[in-house]
N, C-alpha and C positions, 0 to 999 in steps of 0.2 A: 504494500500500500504506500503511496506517495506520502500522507502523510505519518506514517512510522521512522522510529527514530533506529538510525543504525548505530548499535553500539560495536564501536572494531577497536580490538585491542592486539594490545603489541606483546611481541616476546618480551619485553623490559618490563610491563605490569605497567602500561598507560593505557588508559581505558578513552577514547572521541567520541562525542556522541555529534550525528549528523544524520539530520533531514531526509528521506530519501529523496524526496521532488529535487534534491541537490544535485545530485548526480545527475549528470547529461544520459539522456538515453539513448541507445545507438543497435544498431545491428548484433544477431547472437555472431555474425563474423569477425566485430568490429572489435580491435585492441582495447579501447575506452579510453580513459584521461589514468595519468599518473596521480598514487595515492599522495605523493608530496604536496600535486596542486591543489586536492582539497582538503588536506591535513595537515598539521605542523610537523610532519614525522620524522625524526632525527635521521640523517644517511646511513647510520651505525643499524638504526633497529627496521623491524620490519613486523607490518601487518600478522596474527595468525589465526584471528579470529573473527567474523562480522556474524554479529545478531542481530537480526529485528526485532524490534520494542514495540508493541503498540499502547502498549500501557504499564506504565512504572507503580507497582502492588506490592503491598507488604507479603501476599499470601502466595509471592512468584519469586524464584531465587534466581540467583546469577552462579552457578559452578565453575569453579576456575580451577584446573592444574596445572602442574608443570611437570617436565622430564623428570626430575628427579625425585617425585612422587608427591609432593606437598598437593594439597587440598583445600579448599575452602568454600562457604557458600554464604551468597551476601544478598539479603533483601534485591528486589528490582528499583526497589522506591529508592534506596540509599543512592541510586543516578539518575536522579530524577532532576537534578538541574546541571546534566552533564553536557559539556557544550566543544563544538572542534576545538579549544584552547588545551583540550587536555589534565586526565587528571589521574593519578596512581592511585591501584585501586589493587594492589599488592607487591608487599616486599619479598626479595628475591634473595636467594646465598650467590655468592661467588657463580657463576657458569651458569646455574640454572637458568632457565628459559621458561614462559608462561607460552601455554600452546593449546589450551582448550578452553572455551567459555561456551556454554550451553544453560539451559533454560531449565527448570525444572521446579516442582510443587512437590508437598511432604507425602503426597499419593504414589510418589514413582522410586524406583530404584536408581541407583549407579551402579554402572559398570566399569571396572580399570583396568586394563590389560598391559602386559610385560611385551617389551622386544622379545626374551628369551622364550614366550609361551603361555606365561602364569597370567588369570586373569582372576576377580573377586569381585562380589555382588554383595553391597549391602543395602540397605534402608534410606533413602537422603532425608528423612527424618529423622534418624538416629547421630548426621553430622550436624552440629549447633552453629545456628549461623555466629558470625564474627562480624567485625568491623569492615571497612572499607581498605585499613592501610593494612591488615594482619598477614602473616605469612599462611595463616592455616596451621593445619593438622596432617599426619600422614597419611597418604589415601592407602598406600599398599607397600608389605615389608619385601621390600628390592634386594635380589643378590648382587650378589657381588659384581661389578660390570654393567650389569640389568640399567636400562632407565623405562620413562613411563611411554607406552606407543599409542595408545588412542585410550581417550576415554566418552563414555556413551551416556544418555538417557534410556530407560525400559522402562513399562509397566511390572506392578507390581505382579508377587505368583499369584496364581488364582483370579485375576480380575476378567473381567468381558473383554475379548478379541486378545488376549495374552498370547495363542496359540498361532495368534499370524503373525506375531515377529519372532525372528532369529535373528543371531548372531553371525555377521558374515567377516567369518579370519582369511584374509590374504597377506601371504609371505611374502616379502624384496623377492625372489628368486622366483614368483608368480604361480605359487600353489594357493589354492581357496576353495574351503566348504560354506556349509552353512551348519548352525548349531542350533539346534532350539534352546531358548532359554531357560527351560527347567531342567537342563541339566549343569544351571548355574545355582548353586543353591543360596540363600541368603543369609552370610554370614557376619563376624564381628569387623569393623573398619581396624584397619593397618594389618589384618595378615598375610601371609604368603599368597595366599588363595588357592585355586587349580589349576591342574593343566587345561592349558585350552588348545594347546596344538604342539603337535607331535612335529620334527623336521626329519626330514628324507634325509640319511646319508651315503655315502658317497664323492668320491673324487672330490674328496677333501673341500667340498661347498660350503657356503658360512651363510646359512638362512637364519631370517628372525622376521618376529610379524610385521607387518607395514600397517594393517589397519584390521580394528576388531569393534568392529560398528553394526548397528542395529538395523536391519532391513525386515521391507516386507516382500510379502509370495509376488504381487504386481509391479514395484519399485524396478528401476534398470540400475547398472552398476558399472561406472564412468573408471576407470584406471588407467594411470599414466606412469609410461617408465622414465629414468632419468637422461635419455636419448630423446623425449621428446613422445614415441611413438603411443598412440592410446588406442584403448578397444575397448567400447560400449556391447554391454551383452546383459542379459533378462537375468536379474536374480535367481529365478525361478528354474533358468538353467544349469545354475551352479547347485551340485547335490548334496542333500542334508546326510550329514556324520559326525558322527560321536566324538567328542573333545580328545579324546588319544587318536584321531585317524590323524592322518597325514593330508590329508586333503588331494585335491587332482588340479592338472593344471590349468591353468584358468586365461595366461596367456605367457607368450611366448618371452623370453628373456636370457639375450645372452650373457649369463655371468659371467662366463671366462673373460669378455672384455670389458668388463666391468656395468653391465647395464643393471640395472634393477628398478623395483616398482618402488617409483618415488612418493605416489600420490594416488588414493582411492576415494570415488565420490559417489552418493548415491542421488540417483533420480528420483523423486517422488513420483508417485502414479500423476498428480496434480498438475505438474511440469510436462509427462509425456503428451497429456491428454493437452495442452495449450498449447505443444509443438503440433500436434494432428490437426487442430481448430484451423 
């Protein structure tokens, strides 16, 4: 909606909030405008996050992690008079990086998954909201090397339509299942969690997840590798298995010279249906 507010945040934990009617609209070919010109963005950081706002509510949170597993979740109201000037909206250690903001009410779960495999489902009612400047809380206990690779929104277990989303794990090396989510169970914030994906080995390869994001049976499924090349394909073609499978391949990826999947997007039914209109 034109007028919803886009909150995009940066890996350094600056939070802009801008208008959409802001943004020039242009062709789905068209490169668009650079986010410098309509943001103050330092040349150092970079964009990882854009949410739409349509209404800033105390009874709607803002979830934010980073790589190296910290958590937090902050009223929607607390940016409520968040403006392009900019405004830190979490403190960061040494290296860390903020890299998820999503939406979420005390009815739904999180989900946070490991590079190495490991993923943990608890309550986002069980995480207490904080302040604006806080670092958080740990979302999930990392090994050693481990950082954070994606983290999601779900319904809760048991609720109406629970059974039409899954979990869909694709690896850098471009292996991808799909999981139902009851085999994520819901347990305490900051443990290990479970396995959620098994790596093929072989000829001394170095797989780890790229993304372990929530899709539905109708949604399409956007991935791009670091060479550039992408392959759009039906959720619904990538087949459901069980957290120790290994997964199948999902698209083409030559390791040997170093390509991998850099980037996994999902299409909402909503979007395909406005591309056919």
């Amino acid at each position: 909606n034109d007028h919803d507010t886009l909150l995009m945040v940066s890996q350094k934990g600056i939070a802009y909030g801008l208008h959409a009617y802001k943004i020039p609209t242009a062709g789905r070919a068209a490169r668009g405008v650079p986010i410098p010109s309509v943001l103050p963005v330092n040349t150092d950081d970079v964009i990882t996050s854009i949410l739409p706002v349509a209404e800033f509510t105390d009874d709607e949170y803002c979830v934010l992690a980073t790589e190296k597993g910290w958590i937090k979740k902050t009223p929607l109201a607390a940016f409520g008079h968040l403006t392009s000037r900019g405004l830190i909206i979490a403190s960061l250690e040494d290296g860390d990086r903020l890299r998820w903001c999503e939406k979420c009410t005390d009815n739904e779960d999180i989900l946070v998954g490991s590079r190495l495999g490991m993923a943990t489902r608890y309550e986002a009612a069980k995480l207490r909201p904080t302040g604006r400047t806080s670092r958080g809380v740990r979302s999930m206990r990392l090994k050693e090397g481990d950082t954070v690779a994606d983290v999601s929104i779900l319904k809760q277990s048991g609720v109406e339509d629970e059974e039409s989303e899954f979990v869909l794990a694709v690896t850098s090396n471009g292996y991808g299942k799909r999981i139902r989510t009851d085999e994520f169970r819901t347990t305490s914030r900051g443990g290990v969690g479970v396995i959620a994906m098994k790596f093929r080995a072989g000829r001394n390869e170095k797989d780890e997840i790229s993304c372990l994001r929530i899709v539905k049976e109708d949604d399409e499924v956007l991935s791009t590798t670091a060479r550039g090349v992408i392959v759009r394909q039906k959720a619904a073609d990538i087949p459901i298995q069980g957290r120790i499978a290994t997964g199948v391949l999902v698209q083409k990826v030559d390791a040997d010279k170093g390509d991998r999947i850099s980037s996994v997007s999902v299409v909402p039914k909503s979007m395909i249906d406005d591309e056919e209109s």
